[in-house]
C-alpha positions, -999 to +999 in steps of 0.1 A: -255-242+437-293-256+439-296-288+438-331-305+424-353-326+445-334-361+426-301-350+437-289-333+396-284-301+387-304-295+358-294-265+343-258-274+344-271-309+327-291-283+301-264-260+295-238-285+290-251-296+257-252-254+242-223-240+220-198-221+237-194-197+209-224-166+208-218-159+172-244-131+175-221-112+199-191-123+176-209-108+146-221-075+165-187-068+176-169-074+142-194-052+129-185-025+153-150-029+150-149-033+113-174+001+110-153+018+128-118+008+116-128+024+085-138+057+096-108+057+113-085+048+087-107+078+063-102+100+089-058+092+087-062+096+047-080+130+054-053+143+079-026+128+054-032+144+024-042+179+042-003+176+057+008+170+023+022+204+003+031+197-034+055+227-025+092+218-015+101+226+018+061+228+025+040+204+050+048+173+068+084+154+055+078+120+043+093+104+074+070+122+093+040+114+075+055+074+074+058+075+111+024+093+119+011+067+095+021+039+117+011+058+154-024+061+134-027+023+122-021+014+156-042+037+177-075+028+146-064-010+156-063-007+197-094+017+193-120-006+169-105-040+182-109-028+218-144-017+209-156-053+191-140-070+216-156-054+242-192-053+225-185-091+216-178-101+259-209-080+270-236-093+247-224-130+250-247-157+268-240-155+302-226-191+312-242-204+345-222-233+367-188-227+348-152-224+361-141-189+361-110-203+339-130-214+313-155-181+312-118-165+308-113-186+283-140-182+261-141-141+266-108-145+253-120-166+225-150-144+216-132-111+215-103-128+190-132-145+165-146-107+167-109-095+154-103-118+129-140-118+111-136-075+117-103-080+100-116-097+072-141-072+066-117-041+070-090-059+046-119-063+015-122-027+019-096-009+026-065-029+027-066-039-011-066-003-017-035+004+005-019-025-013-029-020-048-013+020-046+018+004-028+025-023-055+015+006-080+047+026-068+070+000-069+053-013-103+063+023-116+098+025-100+105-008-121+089+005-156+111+036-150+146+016-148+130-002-181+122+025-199+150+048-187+170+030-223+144+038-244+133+071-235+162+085-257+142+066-288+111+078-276+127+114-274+142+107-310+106+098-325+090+133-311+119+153-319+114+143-357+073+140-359+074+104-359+053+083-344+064+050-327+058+030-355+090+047-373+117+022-359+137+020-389+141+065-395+180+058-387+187+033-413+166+056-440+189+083-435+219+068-440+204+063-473+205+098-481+244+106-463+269+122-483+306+134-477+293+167-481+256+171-459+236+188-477+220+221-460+185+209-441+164+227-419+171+232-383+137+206-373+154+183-395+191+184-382+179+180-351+155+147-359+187+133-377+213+137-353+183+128-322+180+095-342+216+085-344+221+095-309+196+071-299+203+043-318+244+048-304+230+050-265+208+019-276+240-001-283+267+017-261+288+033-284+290+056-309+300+038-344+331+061-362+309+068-395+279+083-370+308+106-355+326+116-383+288+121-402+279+143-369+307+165-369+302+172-407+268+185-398+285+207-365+310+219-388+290+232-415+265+248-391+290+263-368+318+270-386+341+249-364+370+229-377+362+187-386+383+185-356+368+210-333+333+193-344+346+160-332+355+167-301+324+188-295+307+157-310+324+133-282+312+164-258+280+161-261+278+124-265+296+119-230+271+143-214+243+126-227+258+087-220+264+101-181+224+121-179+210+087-192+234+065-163+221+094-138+181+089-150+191+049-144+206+052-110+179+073-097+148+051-108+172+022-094+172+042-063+132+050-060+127+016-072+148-001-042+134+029-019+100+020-030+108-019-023+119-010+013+086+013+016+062-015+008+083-044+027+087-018+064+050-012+057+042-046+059+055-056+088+044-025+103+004-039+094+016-072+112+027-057+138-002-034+143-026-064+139-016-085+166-018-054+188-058-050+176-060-095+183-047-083+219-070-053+228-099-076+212-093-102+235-080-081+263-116-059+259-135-090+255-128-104+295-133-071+306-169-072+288-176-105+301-171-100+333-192-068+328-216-089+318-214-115+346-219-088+373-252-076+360-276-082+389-314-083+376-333-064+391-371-082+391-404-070+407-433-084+424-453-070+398-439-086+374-423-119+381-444-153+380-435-185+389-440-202+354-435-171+334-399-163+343-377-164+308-339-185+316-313-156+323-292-149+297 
C-alpha cells in the first residue's frame, strides 16, 4: 500500500466517504435478468401449449406438463438471475484498500438488490398474468359448485322459451292443472314437466300433487297405468336427483383440485425464487472478482502524469 509523503493514505481517506452500493451495475443487471426472464418464461408458454393436444390420449399429461413447468421456472430463474448477478459484480466500482470479506460482501449484496429489483420487474409482467388465470380456474371451479343447483332452472327456462326473467312459469301452471290434463303439444309437455322438475330438485323433494300431476301426463301419453306412470315418474326423478349430486361432486372435485393446483404452484414460485436470490448472489462474487483481476494495460503513449482518470 503507498503511503503519501505525510504519512495517510489518501485514497483510502477519499474512498471511505463513497457508497458502497453501484446502483448503475444494480440497475444493468436487473435489466438483464428481468429481459431475459421473460423471454424465457414466453419461450415455456410456447413449448407448453405446442405439447398440449385438445385430443384425449394426445400430447403431454397434465402432470407432465405441471412438472416440466416447475424444471422450466427454475432453470429461467438460475439462467437470468445468474446472468444479472453476474453483469451486476463485473460492472461494479472496483473498491481499492478494502478487506477481501467485505468486497465478498458487497458482491453478495449487489447481485441480491439485482434479484429482487429484476423480480419486481418480471412479477408486473408476467406473474400477475400467471396469477390472474390461476385464480380464474379456481374462481370457475367455485361458480360451477354454485350453479350446479340452478342449472336445472336454467335448463327449465330454455326448454320452455323462457327467458330468465320467467321465475314464477311453475306457479302459472298450476293455474291451468286439471284431474284430467288436457292434450298439449310435445314443446309444451316437456316445458311443464322441465319446470316442476326444477322447482322439486330446487327444494329436495318432489311434493305428492307434482307426482301424481306427472304421472297423469306419462299416462295419457304412453298409455301406461297411473301406477306404472308413478313409478316411472319416481324413475326418472331418482336419475335426475343422483346426475345433479354427480355434476356437484365433480365441480367439488375440480374446485378442491384446482385449490391444490394454485396452493403447490405457489410454493413451487417460492421455492424457485430463492434459488434465482442464490445464483444472483452466487454470480455476483464470481463477477467481482472478475472484475478485481482486470489488469490495465497503459502505454507510454498515452499515459500522463496529471492526466491519468482514478481506476474504476
Amino acid at each position: 500500500m503507498n503511503r503519501s509523503s505525510d504519512g495517510f493514505y489518501p485514497v483510502a481517506e477519499e474512498t471511505s466517504t463513497l457508497s458502497g452500493v453501484s446502483w448503475g451495475a444494480i440497475f444493468a443487471g436487473a435489466a438483464a435478468a428481468a429481459a431475459l426472464s421473460l423471454i424465457l418464461v414466453l419461450l415455456g408458454f410456447g413449448l407448453g401449449f405446442s405439447a398440449v393436444s385438445p385430443w384425449a390420449n394426445e400430447g403431454v399429461s397434465a402432470k407432465g406438463l405441471g412438472i416440466s413447468t416447475i424444471v422450466w421456472l427454475a432453470v429461467t430463474q438460475i439462467v437470468a438471475s445468474g446472468l444479472g448477478g453476474y453483469i451486476a459484480g463485473r460492472l461494479r466500482v472496483k473498491w481499492a484498500y478494502m478487506h477481501g470479506d467485505e468486497v465478498y460482501f458487497r458482491d453478495t449484496a449487489h447481485g441480491f438488490l439485482a434479484w429482487c429489483v429484476a423480480t419486481l420487474v418480471t412479477a408486473t409482467l408476467v406473474v400477475g398474468s400467471v396469477s390472474s388465470i390461476v385464480s380464474g380456474g379456481v374462481q370457475a371451479g367455485a361458480n360451477v359448485v354454485g350453479g350446479a343447483a340452478s342449472a336445472a332452472t336454467q335448463a327449465a327456462g330454455t326448454a320452455a322459451g323462457k327467458t330468465d326473467s320467467d321465475q314464477y312459469g311453475y306457479f302459472v301452471d298450476s293455474l291451468f292443472r286439471s284431474d284430467s290434463p288436457a292434450e298439449v303439444s310435445d314443446e309444451a309437455a316437456r316445458g311443464t314437466v322441465t319446470r316442476i322438475f326444477a322447482r322439486s330438485l330446487s327444494n329436495g323433494q318432489l311434493a305428492a300433487e307434482d307426482r301424481t300431476y306427472l304421472a297423469q301426463m306419462v299416462a295419457q301419453r304412453t298409455n301406461l297405468t297411473q301406477a306404472d306412470a308413478e313409478r316411472r315418474v319416481d324413475e326418472v326423478y331418482a336419475r335426475t336427483q343422483k346426475a345433479i349430486a354427480d355434476a356437484k361432486l365433480a365441480a367439488q372435485q375440480a374446485a378442491d383440485t384446482a385449490a391444490k393446483v394454485a396452493a403447490w404452484t405457489s410454493l413451487w414460485m417460492f421455492i424457485a425464487l430463492l434459488i434465482g436470490a442464490f445464483f444472483a448472489s452466487l454470480a455476483a462474487t464470481y463477477g467481482g472478482r472478475r472484475r478485481d483481476a482486470v489488469v490495465y494495460v497503459e502505454t507510454d503513449a498515452y499515459v500522463t502524469t496529471t492526466s491519468l482518470p482514478p481506476v474504476r
